[in-house]
C-alpha positions as CSV (number, residue, x, y, z in Angstrom):
1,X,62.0,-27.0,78.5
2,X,58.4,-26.3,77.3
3,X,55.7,-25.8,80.0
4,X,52.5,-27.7,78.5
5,X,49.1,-25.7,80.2
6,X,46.5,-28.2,81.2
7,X,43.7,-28.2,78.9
8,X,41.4,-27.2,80.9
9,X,43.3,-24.0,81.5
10,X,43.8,-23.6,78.0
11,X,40.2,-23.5,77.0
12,X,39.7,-21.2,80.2
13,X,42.1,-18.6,78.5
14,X,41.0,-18.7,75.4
15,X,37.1,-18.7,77.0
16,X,38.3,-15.4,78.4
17,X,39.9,-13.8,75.3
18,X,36.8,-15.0,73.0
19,X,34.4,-13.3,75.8
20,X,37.2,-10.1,76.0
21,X,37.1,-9.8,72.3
22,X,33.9,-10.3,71.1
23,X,31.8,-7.0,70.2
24,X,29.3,-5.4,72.1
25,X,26.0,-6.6,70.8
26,X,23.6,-4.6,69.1
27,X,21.2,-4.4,72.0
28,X,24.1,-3.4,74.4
29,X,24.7,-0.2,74.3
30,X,27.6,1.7,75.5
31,X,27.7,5.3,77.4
32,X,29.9,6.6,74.5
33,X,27.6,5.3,72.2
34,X,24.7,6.5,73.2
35,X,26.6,10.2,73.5
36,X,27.4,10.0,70.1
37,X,24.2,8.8,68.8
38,X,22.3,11.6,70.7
39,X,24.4,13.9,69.4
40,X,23.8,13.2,66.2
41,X,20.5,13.2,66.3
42,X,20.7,16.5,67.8
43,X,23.0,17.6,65.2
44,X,20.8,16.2,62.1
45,X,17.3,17.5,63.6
46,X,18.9,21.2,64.0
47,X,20.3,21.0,60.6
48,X,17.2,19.3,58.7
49,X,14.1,19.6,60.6
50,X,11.5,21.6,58.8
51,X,10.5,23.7,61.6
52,X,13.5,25.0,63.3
53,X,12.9,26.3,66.8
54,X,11.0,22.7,67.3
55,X,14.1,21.0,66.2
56,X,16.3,23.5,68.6
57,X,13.6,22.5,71.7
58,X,13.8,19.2,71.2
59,X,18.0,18.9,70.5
60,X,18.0,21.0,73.8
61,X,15.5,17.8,75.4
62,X,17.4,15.0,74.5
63,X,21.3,16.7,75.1
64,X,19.7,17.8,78.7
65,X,18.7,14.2,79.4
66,X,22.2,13.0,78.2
67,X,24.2,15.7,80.9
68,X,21.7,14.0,83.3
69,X,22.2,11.0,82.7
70,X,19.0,9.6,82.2
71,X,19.7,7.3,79.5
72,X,22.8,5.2,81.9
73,X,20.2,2.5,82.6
74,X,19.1,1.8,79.2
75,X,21.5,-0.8,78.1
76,X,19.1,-2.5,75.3
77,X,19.1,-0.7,71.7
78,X,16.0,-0.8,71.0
79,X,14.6,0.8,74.0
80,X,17.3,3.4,73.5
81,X,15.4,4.2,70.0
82,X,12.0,4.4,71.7
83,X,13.1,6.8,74.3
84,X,14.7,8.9,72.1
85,X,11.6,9.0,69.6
86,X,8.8,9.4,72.4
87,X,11.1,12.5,74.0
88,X,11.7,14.0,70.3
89,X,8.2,13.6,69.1
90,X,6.7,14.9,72.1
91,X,7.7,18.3,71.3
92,X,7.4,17.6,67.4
93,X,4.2,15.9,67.1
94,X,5.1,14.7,64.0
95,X,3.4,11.7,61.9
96,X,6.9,11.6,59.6
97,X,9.3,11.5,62.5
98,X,10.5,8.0,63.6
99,X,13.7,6.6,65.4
100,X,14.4,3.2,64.2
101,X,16.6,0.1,65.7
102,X,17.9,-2.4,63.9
103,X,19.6,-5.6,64.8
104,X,21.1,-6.1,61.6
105,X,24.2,-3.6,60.6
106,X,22.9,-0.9,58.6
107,X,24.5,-0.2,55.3
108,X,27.6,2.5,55.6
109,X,26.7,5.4,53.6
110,X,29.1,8.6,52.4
111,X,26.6,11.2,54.0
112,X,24.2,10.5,57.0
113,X,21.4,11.5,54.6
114,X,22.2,9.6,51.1
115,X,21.4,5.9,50.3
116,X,24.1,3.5,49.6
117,X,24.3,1.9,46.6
118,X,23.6,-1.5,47.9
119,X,20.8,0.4,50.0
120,X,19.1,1.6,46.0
121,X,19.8,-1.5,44.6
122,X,17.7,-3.4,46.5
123,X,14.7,-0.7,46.7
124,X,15.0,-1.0,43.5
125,X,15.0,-4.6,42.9
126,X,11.7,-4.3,45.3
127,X,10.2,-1.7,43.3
128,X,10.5,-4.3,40.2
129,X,9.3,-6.9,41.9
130,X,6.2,-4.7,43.5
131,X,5.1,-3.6,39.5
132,X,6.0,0.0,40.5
133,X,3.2,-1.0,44.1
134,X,0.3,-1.3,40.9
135,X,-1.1,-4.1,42.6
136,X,-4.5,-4.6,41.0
137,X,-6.6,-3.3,37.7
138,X,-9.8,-4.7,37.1
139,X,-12.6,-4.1,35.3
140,X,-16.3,-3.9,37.9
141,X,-20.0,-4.5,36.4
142,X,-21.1,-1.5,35.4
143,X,-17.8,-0.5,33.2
144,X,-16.6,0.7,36.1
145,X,-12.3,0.8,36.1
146,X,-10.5,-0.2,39.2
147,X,-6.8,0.3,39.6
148,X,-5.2,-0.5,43.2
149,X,-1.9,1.3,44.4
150,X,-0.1,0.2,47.1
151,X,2.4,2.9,47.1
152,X,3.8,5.5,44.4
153,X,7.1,4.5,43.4
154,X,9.5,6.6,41.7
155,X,8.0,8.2,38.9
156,X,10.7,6.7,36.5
157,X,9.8,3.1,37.8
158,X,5.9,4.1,37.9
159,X,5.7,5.3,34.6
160,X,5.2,2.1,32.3
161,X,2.9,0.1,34.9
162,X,0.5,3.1,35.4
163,X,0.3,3.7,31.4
164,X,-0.4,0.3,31.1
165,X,-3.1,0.2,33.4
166,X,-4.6,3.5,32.6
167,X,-4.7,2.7,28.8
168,X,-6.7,-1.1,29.9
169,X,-9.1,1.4,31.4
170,X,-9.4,4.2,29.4
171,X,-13.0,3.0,27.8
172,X,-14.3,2.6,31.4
173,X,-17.5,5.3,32.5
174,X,-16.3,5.4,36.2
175,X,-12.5,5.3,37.9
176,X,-11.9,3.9,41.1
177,X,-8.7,4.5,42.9
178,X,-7.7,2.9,45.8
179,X,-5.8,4.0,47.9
180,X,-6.6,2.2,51.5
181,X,-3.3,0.2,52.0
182,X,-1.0,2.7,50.0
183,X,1.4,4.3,52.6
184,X,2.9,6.6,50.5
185,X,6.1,7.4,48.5
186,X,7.6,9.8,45.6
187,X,5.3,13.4,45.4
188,X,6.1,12.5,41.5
189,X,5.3,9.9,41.1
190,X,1.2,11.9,42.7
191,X,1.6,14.2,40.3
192,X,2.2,11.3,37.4
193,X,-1.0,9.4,38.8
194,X,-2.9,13.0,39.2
195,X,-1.9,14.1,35.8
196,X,-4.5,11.5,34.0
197,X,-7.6,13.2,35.2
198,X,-6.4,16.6,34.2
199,X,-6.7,17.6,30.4
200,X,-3.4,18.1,28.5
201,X,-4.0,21.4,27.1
202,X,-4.6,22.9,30.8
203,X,-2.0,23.2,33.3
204,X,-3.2,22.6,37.0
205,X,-1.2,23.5,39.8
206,X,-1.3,20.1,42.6
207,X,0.9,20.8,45.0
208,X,3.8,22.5,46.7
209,X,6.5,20.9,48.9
210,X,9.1,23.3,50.9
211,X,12.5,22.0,51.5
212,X,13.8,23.2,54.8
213,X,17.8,21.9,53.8
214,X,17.5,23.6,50.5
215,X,15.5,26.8,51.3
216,X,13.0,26.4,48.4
217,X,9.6,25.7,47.4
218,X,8.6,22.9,44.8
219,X,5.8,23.6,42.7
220,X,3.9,20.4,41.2
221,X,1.8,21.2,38.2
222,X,-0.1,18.2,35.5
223,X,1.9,17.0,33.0
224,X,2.1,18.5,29.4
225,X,2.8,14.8,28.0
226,X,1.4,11.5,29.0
227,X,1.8,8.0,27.0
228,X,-1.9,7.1,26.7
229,X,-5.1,8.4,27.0
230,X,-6.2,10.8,29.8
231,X,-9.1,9.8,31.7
232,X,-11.2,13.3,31.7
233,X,-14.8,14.1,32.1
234,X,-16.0,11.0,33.8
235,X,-16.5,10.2,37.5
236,X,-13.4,9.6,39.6
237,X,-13.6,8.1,43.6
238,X,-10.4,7.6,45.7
239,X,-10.7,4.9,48.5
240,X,-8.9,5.8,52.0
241,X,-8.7,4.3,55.0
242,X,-6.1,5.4,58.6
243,X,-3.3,3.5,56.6
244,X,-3.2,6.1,53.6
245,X,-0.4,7.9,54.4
246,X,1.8,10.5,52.9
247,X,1.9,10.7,48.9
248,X,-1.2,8.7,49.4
249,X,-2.6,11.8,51.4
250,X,-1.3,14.2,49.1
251,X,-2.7,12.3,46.0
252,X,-6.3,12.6,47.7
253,X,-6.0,15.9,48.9
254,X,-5.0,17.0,45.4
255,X,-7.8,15.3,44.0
256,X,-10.4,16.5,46.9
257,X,-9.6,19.9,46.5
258,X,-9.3,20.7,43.0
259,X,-12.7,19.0,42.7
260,X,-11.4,16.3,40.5
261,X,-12.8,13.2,43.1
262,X,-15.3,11.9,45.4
263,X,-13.4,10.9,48.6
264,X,-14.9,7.5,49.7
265,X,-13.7,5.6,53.0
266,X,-12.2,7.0,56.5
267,X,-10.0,9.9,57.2
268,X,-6.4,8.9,56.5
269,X,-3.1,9.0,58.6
270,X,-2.3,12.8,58.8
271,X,1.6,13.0,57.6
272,X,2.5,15.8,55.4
273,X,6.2,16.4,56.0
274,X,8.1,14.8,53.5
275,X,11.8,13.9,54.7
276,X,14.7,11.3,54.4
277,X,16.3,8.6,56.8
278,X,19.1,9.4,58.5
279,X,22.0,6.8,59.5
280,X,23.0,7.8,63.3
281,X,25.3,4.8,63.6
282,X,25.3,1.0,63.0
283,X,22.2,0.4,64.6
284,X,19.7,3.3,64.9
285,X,18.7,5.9,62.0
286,X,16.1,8.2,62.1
287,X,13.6,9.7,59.7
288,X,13.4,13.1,59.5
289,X,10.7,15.6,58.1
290,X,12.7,18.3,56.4
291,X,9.6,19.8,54.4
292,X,6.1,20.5,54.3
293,X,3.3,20.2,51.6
294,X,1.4,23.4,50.5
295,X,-2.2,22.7,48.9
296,X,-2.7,26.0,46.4
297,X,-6.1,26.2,47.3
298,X,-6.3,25.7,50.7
299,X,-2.8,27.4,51.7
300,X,-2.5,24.4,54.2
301,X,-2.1,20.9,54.3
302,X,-3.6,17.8,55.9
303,X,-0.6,16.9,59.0
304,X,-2.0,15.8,61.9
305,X,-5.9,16.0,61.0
306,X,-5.6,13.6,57.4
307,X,-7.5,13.4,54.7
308,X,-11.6,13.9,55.7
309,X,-13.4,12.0,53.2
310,X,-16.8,13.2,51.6
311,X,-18.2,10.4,52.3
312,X,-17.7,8.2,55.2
313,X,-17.9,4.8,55.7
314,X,-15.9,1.9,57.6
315,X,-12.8,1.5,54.8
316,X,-13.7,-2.1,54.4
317,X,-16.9,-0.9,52.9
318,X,-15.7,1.7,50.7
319,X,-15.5,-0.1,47.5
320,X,-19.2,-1.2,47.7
321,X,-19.9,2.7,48.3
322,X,-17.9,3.8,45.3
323,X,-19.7,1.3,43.3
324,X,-23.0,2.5,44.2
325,X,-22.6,5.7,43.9
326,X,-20.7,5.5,40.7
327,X,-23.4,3.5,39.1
328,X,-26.1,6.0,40.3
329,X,-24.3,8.4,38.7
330,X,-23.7,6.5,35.4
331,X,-28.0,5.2,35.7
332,X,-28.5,9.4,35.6
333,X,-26.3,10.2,33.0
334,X,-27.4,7.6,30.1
335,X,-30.2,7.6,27.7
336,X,-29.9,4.3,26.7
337,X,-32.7,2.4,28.5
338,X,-31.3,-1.3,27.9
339,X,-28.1,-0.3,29.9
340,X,-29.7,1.8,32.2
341,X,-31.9,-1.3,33.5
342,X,-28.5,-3.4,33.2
343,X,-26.9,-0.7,35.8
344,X,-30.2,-0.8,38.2
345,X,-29.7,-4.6,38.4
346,X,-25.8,-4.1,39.3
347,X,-26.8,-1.0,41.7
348,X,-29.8,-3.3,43.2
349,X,-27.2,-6.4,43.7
350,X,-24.8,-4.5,45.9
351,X,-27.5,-2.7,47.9
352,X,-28.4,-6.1,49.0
């Protein structure tokens, strides 16, 4: 004969199975795990990090604090992540470096350091949908050009929205680039961009960019071929502000220094270690810095200091300043008095 449970004692047991069974969540983290993501991170920086005896100091931090236990009471994920970077980056004291929770799962990759393919697709499908981060062109009074990047894509994906808005502007007297909300992205994507205000028949050396993993220095020199026209001999002014960041940097510190542009706005973010994210497990990856950029002219680059303008002003009033001085430069450099007047009235306009 069957023994029937009570309901009640049913939907206790199963209550208790469900609770048994169900997976730790995200934001509760176990010993083991936390072992395992410490040691990767240990494992990854001395492997990857771009200066090593930082890396070594800093793998030697966290692994000390894991014998010590001082990470037993952090039971949340994300707080787990913001330990871990504040310890790490503390001896670092790098603008690149981050540790990153995230509630959702993150996609399962081959290798720690390569995308998926469902991680490419969709920065791809973003890139698309961003016009390669060419978010304005415009033309100001004055024939003044205006082209607004909010990051540099890859160069592949770049290539066809940056002709197109380099050829609408080609006729223009003055180029304004702005660069105030762009946070960075692909170095060739820079040297694409950069390559317009360099003449074809003259190779320029931008920048270099050692690679810790691989042992070797990339050089980044102007591009033999462009589809358009180049924009040469006329005034250029890139727009920064504190969230220009990386390539951004790089793209104004090219310019800057080979005398190419006026630097118009505040100094920017002051990253110039170029790396790759990192999956440490489902929840937490990490970016880290594995190179550095070289400036040929300077020997140095712009980490931790950013990109000091030559001339300053609050960012949100940059564009004004390029205008003006662009348009006193333009009012010097013509001989034709009807458009010179026309260029006093825009240049009188904005000072008001």
């Amino acid at each position: 004969m069957k023994r029937i449970l009570p309901a009640a004692i049913i939907t206790a047991i199963l209550g208790g199975l469900i609770a048994y069974a169900a997976p730790i969540t995200p934001d509760e983290m176990s010993r083991s795990e936390k072992r395992s993501v410490v040691q990767a991170l240990a494992e990854m920086l001395n492997a990857n990090y771009v200066f090593p005896e930082k890396a070594e100091k800093a793998s030697n931090e966290i692994l000390k604090s894991l014998d010590e236990g001082e990470y037993d009471d952090i039971k949340d994920g994300s707080e787990f992540s913001k330990k871990l970077h504040s310890q790490v980056n503390a001896v670092l004291d790098d603008a690149h470096f981050r540790v990153r929770h995230s509630n959702a799962v993150l996609p399962v990759r081959e290798a720690r350091s390569e995308p998926s393919p469902e991680e490419i697709e969709a920065f791809e499908k973003q890139t698309t949908r961003r016009n390669a981060a060419v978010e304005k062109v415009e033309l100001l009074p004055g024939n003044i050009g205006y082209m607004e990047m909010r990051g540099f894509a890859k160069a592949a994906a770049a290539k066809r929205p940056v002709q197109a808005a380099m050829s609408f502007l080609e006729d223009t007297d003055a180029f304004i680039l702005d660069l105030r909300r762009n946070g960075g992205g692909d170095p060739e994507c820079v040297q694409l961009v950069c390559s317009y205000f360099f003449e074809a028949d003259k190779s320029v050396h931008l920048n270099s960019i050692y690679n810790r993993p691989k042992d070797e220095t990339k050089e980044y020199w102007t591009l033999p071929e462009l589809e358009g026209e180049r924009y040469t001999d006329k005034p250029v002014y890139v727009l920064t502000s504190k969230r220009t960041g990386s390539a951004a940097e790089e793209c104004s510190y090219n310019l800057k220094h080979l005398d190419r542009a006026t630097i118009v706005g505040s100094s920017t973010w002051g990253g110039a270690n170029p790396g790759g994210t990192f999956r440490l497990n489902d929840h937490i990856n990490v970016f880290i810095p594995t190179g550095r950029a070289i400036n040929p002219i300077t020997k140095t680059n712009w980490e931790g200091v950013g990109v000091i303008p030559d001339v300053v002003v609050d960012p949100s009033e940059a564009l004004v300043k390029a205008q003006q001085l662009a348009l006193a430069e333009l009012i010097k450099a013509t001989d034709d008095e009807a458009w010179s007047k026309r260029l006093e009235s825009y240049l009188a306009r904005l000072d008001s």
